[in-house]
N, C-alpha and C positions, 0 to 999 in steps of 0.2 A: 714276551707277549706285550702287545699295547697294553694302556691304557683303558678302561672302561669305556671312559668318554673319547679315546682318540680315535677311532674306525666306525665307519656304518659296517663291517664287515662279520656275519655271523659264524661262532666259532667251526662250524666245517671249512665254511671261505677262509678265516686266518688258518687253518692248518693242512689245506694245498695251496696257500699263497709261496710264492717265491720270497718273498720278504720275509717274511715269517718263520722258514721253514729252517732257514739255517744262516750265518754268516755270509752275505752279499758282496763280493768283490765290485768297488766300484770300477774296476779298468774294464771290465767286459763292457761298460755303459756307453767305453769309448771305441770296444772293439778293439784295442790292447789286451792279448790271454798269454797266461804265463806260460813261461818256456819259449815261446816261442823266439829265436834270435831276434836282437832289434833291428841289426843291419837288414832283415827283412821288411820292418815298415820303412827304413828311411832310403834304400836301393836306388827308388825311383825319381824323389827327391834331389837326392846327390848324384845323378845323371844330366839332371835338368840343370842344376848347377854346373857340370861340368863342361855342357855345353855351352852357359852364357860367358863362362870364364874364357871360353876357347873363341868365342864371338868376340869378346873386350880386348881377347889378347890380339886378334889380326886384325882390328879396325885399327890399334894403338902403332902395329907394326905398322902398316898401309901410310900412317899418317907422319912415321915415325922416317919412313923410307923417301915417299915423298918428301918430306920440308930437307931432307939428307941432300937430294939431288934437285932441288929446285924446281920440283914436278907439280903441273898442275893437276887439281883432284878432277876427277871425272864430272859432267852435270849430270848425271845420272849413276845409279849404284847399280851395275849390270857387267856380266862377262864379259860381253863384246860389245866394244864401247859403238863400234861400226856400223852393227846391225840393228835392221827399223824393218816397219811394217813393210815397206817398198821391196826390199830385198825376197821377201816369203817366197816368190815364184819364181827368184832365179835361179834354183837347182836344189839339190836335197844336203847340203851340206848348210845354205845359207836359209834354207829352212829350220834346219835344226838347231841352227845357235839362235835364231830368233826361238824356237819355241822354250830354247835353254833361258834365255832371256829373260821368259816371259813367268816362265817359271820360278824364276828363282826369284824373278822382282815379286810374286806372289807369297812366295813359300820365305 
């Protein structure tokens, strides 16, 4: 129990207080509850990781391949180095690496 002086709270309020009532786990404060596996809060995390690691690894290869063969790097980071706005109307294949293009330089 408080304190006299520690609460404006009168004693029915202190004894349906959650505080009060019994020992308080502070992890539920964080949304951490026992039992539950950890590898379930950290899944999503260490996916996100795995993809920047697999991003760092083929930019290092790309750069690593080029300087190997004395390749110059693209001026632009896209599929098809080829395909430009121009091309969109010359058939459904050079449509589609432009919209792959356009995509990926997005995404």
């Amino acid at each position: 129990q408080p304190q006299l002086n520690g609460t404006n709270l009168t004693p029915e309020e202190m004894a349906n207080s959650t505080l009060y009532r019994g020992p308080v786990d502070p992890a539920n404060w964080f949304g951490i509850r026992k039992g539950y596996p950890n590898l379930g809060y950290i899944q999503n995390h260490l996916l996100v990781l795995l993809l920047l690691v697999l991003e760092a690894v083929v930019y290092r290869r790309q750069e690593y391949y080029r300087k190997q063969y004395q390749l110059v790097a693209p001026i632009t980071e896209t599929i098809f180095e080829d395909i430009s706005r121009e091309h969109l109307d010359q058939g459904l294949t050079s449509c589609a690496k432009y919209f792959l293009n356009y995509f990926y330089y997005k995404f």
